[in-house]
Backbone as CSV, one residue per row, in Angstrom:
resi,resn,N_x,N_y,N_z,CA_x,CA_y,CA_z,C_x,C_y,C_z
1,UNK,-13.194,-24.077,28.056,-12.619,-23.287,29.143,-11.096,-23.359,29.066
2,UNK,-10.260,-22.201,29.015,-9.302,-22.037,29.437,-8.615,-23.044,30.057
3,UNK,-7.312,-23.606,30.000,-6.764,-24.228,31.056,-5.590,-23.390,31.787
4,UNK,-5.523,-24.379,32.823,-4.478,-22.993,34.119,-3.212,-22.738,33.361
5,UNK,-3.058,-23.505,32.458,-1.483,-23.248,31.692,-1.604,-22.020,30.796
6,UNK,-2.965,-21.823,30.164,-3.042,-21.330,29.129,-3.463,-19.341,29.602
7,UNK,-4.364,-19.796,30.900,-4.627,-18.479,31.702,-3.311,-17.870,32.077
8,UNK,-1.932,-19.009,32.824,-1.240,-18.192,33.380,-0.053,-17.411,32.322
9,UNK,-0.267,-18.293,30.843,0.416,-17.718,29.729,0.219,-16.209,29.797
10,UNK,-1.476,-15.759,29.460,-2.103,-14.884,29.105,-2.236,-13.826,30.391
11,UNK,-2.056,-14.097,31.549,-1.672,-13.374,32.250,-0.169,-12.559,32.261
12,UNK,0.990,-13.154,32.113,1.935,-13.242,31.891,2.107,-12.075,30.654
13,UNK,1.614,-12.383,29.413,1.339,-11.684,28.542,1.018,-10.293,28.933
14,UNK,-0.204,-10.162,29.308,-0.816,-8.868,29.692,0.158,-8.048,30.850
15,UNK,0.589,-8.705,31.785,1.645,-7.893,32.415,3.071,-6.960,32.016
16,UNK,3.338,-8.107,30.923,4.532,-7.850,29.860,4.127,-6.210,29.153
17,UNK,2.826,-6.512,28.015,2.477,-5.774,27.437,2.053,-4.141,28.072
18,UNK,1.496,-4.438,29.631,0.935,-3.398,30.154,2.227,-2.398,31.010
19,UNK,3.089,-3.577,31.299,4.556,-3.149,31.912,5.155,-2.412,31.093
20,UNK,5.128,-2.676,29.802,6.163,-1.949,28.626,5.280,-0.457,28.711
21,UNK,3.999,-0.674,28.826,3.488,0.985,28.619,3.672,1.961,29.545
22,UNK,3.702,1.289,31.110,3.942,2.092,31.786,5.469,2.481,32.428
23,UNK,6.731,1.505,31.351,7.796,1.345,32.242,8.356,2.339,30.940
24,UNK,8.093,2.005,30.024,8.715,2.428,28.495,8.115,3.872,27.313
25,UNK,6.903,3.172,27.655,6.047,4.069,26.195,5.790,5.675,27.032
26,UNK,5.307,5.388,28.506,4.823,6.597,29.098,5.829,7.825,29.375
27,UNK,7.318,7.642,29.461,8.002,8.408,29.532,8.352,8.936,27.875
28,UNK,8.277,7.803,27.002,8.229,7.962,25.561,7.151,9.329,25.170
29,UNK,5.938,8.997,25.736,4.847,9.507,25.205,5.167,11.272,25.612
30,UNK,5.745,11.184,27.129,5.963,12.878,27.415,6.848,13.417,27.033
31,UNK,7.955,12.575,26.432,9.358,13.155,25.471,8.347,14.104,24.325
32,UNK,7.781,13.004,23.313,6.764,13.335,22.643,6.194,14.528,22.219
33,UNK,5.262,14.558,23.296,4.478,15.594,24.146,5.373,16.953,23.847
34,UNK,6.775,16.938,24.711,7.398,18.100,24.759,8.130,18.374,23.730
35,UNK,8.103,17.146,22.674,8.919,18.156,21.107,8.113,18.847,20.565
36,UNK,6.241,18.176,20.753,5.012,19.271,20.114,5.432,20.633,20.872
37,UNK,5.253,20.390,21.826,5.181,21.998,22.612,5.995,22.901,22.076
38,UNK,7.456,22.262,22.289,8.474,22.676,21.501,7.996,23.548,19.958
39,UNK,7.216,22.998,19.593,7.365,22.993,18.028,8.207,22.348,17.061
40,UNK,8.715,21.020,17.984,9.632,20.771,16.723,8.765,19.095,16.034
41,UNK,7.646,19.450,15.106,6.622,18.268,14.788,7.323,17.386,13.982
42,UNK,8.470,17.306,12.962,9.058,16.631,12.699,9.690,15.530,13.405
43,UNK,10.472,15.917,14.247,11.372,15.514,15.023,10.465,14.370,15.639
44,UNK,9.198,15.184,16.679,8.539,14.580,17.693,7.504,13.254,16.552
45,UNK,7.667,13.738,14.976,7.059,12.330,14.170,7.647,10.908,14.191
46,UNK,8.791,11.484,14.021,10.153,10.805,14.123,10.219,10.010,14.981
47,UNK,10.574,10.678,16.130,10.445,9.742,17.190,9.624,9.114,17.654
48,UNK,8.241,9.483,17.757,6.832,9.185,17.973,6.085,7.428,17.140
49,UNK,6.725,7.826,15.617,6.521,6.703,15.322,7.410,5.179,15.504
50,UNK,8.446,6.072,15.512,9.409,4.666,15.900,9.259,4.031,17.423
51,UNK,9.126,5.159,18.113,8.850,4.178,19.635,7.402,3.481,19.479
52,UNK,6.525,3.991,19.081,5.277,3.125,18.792,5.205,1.817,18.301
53,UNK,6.194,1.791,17.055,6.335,0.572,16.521,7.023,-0.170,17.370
54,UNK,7.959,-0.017,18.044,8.700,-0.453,18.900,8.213,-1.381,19.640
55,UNK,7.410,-0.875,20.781,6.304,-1.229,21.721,5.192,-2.242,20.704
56,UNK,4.378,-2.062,19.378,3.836,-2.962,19.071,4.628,-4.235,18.639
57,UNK,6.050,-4.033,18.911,6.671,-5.793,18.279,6.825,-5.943,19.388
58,UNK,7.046,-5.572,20.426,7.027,-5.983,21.736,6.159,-6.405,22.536
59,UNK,4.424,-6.554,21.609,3.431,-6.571,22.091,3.150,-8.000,21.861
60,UNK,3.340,-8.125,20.210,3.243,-9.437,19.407,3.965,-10.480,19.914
61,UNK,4.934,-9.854,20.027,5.507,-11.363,20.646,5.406,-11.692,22.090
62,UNK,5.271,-10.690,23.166,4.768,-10.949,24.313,3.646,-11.885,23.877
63,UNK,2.452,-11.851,22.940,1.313,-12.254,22.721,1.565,-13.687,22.330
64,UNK,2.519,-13.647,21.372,3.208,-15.449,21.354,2.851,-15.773,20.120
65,UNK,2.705,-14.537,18.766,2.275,-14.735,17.823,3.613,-15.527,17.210
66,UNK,3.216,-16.241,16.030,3.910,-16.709,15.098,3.739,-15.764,14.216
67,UNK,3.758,-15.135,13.126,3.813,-14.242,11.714,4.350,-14.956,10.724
68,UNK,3.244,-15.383,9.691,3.949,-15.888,8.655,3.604,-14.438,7.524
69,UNK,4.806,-13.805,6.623,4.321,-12.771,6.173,4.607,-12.968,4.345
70,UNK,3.260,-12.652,3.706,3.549,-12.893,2.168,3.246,-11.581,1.363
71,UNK,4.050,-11.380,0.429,3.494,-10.338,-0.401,4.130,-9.045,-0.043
72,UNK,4.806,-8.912,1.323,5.143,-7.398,1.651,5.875,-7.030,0.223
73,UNK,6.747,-7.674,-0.664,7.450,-6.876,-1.270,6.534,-5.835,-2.482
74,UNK,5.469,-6.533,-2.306,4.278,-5.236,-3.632,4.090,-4.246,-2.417
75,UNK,4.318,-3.917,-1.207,4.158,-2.556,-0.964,4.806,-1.696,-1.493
76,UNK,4.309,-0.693,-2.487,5.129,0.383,-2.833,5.667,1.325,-1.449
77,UNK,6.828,1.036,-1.571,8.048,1.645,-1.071,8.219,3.169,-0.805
78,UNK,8.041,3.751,-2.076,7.907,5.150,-2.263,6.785,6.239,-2.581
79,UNK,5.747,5.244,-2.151,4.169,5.948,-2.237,3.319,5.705,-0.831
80,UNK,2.843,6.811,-1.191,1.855,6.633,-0.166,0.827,5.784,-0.352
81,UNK,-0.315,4.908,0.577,-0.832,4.283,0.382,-1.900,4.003,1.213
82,UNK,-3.542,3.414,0.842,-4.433,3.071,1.858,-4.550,1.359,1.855
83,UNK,-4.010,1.445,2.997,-4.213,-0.148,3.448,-5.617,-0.806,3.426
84,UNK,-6.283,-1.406,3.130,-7.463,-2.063,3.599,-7.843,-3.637,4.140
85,UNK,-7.655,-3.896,4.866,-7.454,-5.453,5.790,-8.769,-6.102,5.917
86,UNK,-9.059,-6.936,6.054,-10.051,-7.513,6.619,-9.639,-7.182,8.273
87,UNK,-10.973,-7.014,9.056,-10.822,-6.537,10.412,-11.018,-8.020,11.298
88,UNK,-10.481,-9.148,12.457,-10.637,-9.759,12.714,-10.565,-9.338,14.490
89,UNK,-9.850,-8.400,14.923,-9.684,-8.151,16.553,-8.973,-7.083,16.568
90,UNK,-8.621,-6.684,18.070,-8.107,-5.530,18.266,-6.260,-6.035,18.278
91,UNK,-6.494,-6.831,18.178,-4.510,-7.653,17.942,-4.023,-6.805,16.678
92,UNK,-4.897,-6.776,15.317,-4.734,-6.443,13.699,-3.777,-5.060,13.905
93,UNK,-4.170,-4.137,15.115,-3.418,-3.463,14.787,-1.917,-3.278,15.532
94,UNK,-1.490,-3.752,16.262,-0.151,-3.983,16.929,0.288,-4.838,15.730
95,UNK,-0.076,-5.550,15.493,0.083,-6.705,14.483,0.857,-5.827,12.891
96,UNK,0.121,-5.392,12.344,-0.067,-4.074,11.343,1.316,-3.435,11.421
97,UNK,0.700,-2.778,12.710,2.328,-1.643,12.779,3.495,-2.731,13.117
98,UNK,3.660,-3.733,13.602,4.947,-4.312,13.602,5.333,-4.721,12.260
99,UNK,4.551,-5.345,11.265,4.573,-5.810,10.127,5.449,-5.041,9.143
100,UNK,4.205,-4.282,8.914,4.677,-2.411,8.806,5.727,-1.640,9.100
101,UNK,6.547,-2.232,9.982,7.479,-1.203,10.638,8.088,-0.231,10.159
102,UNK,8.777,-0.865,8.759,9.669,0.472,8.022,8.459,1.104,6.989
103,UNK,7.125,1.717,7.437,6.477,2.307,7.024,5.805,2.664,8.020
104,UNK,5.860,4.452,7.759,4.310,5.145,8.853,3.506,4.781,8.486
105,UNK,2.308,4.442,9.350,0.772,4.407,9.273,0.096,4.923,10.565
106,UNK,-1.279,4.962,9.628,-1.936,5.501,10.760,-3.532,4.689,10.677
107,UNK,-4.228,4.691,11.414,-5.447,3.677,11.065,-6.445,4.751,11.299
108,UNK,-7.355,4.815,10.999,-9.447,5.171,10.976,-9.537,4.056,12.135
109,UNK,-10.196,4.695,13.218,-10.323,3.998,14.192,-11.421,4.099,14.593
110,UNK,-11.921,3.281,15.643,-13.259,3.793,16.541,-12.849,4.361,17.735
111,UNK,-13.565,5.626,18.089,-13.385,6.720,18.894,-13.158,5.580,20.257
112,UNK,-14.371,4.897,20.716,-14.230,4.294,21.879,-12.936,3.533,21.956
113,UNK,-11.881,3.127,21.271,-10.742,2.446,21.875,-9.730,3.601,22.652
114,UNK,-10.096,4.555,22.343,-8.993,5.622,23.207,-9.512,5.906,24.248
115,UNK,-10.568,4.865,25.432,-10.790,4.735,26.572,-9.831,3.715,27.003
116,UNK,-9.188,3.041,26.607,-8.409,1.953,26.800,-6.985,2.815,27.264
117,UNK,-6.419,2.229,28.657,-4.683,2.753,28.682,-4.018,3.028,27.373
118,UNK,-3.587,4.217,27.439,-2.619,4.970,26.449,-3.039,5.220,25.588
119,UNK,-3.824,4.315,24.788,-4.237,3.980,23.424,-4.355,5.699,22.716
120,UNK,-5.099,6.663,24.034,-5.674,7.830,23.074,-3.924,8.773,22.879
121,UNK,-3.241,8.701,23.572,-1.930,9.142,23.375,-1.007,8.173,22.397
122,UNK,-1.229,7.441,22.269,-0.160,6.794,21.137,-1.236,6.710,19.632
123,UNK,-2.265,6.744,19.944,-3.013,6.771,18.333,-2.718,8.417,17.914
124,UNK,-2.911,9.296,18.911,-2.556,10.545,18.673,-1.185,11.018,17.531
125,UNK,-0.272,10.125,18.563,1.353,10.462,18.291,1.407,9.467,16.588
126,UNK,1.108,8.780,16.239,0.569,7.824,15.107,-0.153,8.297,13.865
127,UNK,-0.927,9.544,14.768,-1.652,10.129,13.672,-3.139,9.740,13.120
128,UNK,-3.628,8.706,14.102,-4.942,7.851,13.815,-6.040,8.943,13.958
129,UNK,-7.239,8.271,13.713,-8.193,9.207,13.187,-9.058,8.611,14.113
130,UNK,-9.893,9.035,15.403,-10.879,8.208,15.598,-11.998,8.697,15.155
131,UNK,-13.299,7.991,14.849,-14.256,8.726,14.701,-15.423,7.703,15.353
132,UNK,-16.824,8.223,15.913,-18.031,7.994,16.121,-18.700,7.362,15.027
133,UNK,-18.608,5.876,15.375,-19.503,5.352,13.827,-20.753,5.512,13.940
134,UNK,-21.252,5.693,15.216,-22.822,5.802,15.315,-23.297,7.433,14.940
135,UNK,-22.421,8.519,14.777,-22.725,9.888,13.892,-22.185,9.941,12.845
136,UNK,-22.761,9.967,12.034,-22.799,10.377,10.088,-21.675,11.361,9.763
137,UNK,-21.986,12.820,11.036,-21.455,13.611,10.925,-19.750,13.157,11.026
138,UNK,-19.615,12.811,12.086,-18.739,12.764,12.755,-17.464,11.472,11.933
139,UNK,-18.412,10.557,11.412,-17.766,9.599,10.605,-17.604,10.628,9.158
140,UNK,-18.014,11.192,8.664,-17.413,12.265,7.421,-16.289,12.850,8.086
141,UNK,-16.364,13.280,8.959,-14.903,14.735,9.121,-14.251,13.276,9.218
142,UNK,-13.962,12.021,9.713,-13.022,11.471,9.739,-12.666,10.823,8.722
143,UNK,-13.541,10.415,7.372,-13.134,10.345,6.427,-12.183,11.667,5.739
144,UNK,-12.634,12.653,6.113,-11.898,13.669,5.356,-10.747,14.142,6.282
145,UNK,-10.465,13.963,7.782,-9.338,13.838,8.515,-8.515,12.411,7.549
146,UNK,-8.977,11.960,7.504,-8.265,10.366,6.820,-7.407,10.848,5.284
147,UNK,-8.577,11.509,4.778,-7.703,11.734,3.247,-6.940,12.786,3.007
148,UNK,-6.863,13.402,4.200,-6.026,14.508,4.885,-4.417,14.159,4.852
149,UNK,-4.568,13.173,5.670,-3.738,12.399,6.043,-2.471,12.216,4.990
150,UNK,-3.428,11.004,4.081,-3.001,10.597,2.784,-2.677,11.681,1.638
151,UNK,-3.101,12.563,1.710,-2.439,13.749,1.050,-1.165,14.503,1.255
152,UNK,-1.050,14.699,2.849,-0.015,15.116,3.658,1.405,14.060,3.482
153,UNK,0.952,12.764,3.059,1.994,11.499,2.802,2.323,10.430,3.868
154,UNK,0.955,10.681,4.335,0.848,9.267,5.414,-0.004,8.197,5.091
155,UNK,0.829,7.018,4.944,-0.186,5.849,4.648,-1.376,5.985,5.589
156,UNK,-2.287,5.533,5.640,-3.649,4.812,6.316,-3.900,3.661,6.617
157,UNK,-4.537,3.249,7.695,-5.013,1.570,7.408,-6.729,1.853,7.843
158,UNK,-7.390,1.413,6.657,-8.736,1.289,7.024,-9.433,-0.068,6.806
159,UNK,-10.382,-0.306,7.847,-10.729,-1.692,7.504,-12.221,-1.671,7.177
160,UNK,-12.360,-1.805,6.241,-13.757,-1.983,5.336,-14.835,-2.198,6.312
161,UNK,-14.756,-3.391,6.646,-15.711,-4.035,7.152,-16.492,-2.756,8.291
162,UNK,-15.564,-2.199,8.960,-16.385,-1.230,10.528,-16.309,-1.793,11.790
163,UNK,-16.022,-3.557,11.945,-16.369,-3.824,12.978,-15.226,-5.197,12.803
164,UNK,-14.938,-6.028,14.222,-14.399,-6.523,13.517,-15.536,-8.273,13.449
165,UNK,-14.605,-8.938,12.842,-15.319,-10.227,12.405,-15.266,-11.214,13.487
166,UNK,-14.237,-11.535,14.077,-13.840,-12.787,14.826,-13.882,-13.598,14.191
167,UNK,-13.767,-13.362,12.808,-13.409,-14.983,12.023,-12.570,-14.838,10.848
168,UNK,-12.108,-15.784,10.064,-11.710,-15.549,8.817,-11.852,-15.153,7.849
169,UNK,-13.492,-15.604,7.865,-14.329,-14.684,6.660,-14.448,-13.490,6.629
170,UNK,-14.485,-12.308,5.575,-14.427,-11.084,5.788,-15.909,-11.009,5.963
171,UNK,-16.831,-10.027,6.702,-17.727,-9.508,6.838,-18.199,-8.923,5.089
172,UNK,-19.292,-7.790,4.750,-19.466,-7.004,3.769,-18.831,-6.091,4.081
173,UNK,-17.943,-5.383,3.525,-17.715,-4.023,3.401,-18.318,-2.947,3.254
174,UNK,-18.262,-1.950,4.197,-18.774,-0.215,4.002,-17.845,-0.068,2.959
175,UNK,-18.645,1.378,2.306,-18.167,2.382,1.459,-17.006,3.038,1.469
176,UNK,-17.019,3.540,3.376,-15.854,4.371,3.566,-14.770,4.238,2.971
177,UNK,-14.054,3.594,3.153,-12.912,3.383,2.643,-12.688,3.924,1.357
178,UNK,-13.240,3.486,0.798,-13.692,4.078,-0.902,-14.077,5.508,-1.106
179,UNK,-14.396,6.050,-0.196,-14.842,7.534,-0.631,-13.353,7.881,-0.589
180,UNK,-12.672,7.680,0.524,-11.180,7.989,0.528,-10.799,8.305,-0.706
181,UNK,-10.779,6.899,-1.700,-10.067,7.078,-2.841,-10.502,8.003,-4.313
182,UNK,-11.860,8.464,-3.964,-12.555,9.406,-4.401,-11.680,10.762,-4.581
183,UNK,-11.181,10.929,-3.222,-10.654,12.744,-2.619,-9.492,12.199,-3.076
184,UNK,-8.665,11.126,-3.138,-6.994,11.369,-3.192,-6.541,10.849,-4.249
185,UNK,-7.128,9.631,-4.860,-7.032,9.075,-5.572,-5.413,8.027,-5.699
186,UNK,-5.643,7.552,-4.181,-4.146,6.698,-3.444,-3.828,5.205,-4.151
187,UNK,-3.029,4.734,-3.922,-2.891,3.548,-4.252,-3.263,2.757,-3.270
188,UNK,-4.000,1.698,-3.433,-4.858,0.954,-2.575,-3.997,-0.801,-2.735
189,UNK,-3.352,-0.939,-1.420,-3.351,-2.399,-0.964,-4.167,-2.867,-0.031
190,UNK,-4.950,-4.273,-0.923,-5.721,-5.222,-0.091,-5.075,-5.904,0.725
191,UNK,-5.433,-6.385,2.323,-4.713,-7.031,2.752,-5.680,-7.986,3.542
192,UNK,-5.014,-9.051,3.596,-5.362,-10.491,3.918,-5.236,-11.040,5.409
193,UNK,-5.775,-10.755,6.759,-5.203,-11.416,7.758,-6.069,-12.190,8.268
194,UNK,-4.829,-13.266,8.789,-5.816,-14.722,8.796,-5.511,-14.936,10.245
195,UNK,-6.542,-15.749,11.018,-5.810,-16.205,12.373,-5.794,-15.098,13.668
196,UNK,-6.333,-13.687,13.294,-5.560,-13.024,14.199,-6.598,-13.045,15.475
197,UNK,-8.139,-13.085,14.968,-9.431,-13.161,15.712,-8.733,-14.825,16.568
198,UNK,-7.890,-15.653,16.871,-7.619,-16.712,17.995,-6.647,-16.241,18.871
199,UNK,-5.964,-15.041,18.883,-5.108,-14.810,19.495,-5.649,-14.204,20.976
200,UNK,-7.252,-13.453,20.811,-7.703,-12.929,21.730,-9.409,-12.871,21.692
201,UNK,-9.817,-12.381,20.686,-11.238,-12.531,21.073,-11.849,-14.192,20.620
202,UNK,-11.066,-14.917,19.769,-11.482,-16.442,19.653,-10.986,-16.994,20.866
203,UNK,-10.765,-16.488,21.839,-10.442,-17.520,23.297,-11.164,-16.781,24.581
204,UNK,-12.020,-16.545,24.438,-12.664,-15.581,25.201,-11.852,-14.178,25.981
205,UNK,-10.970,-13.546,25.025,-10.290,-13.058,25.452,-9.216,-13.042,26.246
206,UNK,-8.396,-14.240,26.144,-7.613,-15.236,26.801,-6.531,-15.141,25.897
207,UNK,-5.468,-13.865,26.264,-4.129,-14.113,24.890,-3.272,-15.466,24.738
208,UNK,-3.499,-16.010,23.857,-3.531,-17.322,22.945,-2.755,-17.290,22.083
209,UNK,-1.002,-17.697,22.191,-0.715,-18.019,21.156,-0.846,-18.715,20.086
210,UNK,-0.620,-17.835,18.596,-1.605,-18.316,17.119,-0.471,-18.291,16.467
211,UNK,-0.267,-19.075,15.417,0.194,-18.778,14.064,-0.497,-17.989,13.336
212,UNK,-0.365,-16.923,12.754,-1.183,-16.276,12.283,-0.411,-15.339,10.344
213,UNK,-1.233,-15.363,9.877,-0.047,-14.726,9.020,-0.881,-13.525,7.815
214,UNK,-0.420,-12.826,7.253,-0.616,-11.393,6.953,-0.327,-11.512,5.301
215,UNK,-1.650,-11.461,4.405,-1.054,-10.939,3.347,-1.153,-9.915,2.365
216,UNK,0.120,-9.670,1.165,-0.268,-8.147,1.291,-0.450,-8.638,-0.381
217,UNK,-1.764,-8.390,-1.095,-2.401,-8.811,-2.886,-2.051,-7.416,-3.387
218,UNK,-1.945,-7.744,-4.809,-1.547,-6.528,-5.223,-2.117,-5.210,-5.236
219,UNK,-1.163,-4.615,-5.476,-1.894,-3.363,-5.748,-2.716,-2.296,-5.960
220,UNK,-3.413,-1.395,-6.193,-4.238,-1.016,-7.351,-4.518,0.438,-7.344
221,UNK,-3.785,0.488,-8.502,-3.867,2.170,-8.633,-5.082,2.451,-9.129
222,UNK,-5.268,3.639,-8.427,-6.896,4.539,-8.706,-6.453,5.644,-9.070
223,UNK,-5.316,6.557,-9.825,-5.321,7.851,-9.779,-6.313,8.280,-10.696
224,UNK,-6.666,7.351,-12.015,-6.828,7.343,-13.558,-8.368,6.997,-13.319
225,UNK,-8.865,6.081,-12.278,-9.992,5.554,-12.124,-11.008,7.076,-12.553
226,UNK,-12.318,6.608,-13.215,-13.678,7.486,-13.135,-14.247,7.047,-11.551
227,UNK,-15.103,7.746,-11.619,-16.557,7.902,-10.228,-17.027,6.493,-10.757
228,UNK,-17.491,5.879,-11.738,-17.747,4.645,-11.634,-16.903,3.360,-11.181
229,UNK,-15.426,3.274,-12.073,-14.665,2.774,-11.383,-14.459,2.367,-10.002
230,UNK,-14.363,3.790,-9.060,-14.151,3.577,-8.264,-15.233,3.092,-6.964
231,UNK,-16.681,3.258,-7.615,-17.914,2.375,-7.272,-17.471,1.098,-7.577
232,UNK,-16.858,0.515,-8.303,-16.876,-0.717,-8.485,-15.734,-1.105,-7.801
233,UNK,-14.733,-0.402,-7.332,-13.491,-1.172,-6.409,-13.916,-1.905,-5.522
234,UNK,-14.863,-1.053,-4.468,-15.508,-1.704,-3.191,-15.580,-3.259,-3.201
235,UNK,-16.442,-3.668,-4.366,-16.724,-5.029,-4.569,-14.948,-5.563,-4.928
236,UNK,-14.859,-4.819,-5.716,-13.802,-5.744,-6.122,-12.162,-5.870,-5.056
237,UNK,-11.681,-5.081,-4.146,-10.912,-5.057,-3.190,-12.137,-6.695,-2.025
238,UNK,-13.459,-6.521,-1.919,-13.541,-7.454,-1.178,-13.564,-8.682,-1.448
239,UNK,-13.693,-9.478,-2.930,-13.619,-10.286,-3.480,-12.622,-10.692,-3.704
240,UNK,-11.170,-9.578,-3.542,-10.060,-10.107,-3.796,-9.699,-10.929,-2.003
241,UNK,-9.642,-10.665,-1.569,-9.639,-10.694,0.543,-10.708,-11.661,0.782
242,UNK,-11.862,-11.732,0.191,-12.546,-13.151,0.197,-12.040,-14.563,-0.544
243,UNK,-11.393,-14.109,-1.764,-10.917,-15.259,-2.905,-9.217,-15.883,-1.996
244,UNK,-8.595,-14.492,-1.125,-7.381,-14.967,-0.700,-7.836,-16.049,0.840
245,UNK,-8.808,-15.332,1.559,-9.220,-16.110,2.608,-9.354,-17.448,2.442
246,UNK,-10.248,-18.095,1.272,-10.140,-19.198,1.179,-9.359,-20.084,0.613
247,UNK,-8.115,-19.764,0.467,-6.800,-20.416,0.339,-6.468,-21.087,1.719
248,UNK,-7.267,-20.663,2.547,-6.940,-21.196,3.576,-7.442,-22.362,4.596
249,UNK,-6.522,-23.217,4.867,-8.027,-24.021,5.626,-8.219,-24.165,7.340
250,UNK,-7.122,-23.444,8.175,-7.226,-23.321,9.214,-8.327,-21.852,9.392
């Protein structure tokens, strides 16, 4: 159980985080709003993504994360790219985009988090994809909204797994992700996050400051890959995110 120090942290937290949306992001979000109308979609990208990111480092550290970060420098810089993480909580992605910062992204999401405050207006402005994992249908158009995306020259973040873990260990990986690289044929970084499942759903949902830290394994270009190849990434992107996990012993 919780102790009163640790509840009134996490209270504290959540006020911070929920204050910034409605004191900061919401007037953000209708600036937004009115450069679409406008027509001016550049502009309103522009701005759209930077206040987003904004608000998620403002989230993290309200949250009381530590970030230890390895590997960012193999993100290619000047390519577009599909992220693939191990999924541990709904923290991964505030987490992500702060990390991330001097790079757009956008994540494959599940439809139901844009019942949550704001969430469906700032995944919007972000460019996220939600889709219905429980329809077939509905999870295809968002794979192909996704490689849409990545064509247009927006990174992605998709997380293999579908769900998340609450632990360190990665779950098995779905396909999805991989069909992606089928249609675009992107450069694919594995990524490694450890710790992030204690910050909130390892405390019964009790925001918990964690050390937590993010890593980014190399590379791997698929432009050249065959249809078999790229059957065989699946395994091999999760073996790499399983082999890095256990470097670890917290």
């Amino acid at each position: 159980m919780a102790s009163f120090k640790e509840k009134l942290f996490a209270a504290t937290a959540v006020t911070k985080i929920f204050g910034q949306l409605f004191t900061v992001m919401e007037p953000k979000i209708a600036y937004h709003k009115l450069l679409e109308k406008k027509g001016k979609q550049e502009k309103a990208d522009a701005f759209g993504f930077r206040a987003v990111k904004k608000w998620a480092t403002f989230a993290v550290k309200a949250a009381g994360m530590k970030i230890e970060v390895n590997g960012l420098e193999k993100v290619p810089a000047d390519k577009t790219v599909l992220f693939t993480p191990n999924h541990q909580s709904y923290a991964d992605i505030p987490l992500l985009l702060h990390v991330l910062r001097d790079k757009n992204i956008g994540f494959l999401m599940r439809k139901s988090l844009n019942n949550f405050f704001a969430i469906e207006q700032i995944s919007h402005i972000i460019k996220c994809v939600p889709i219905d994992q429980d329809n077939p249908r509905d999870s295809m158009r968002g794979l192909k909204k996704t490689a849409e995306n990545i064509k247009n020259g927006l990174s992605m973040v998709v997380f293999p797994e579908g769900k998340r873990s609450f632990s360190n260990t990665p779950d098995v990986f779905m396909n999805g992700a991989f069909k992606i690289v089928q249609k675009t044929g992107v450069t694919v970084v594995p990524v490694y996050l450890h710790n992030v499942f204690k910050v909130l759903e390892g405390n019964n949902f009790i925001i918990t400051p964690q050390k937590v830290s993010v890593t980014f394994l190399d590379p791997i270009e698929t432009s050249e890959m065959n249809r078999e190849d790229v059957k065989q990434l699946h395994d091999k992107v999760y073996n790499l995110i399983l082999a890095e996990s256990k470097k670890h012993n917290d």
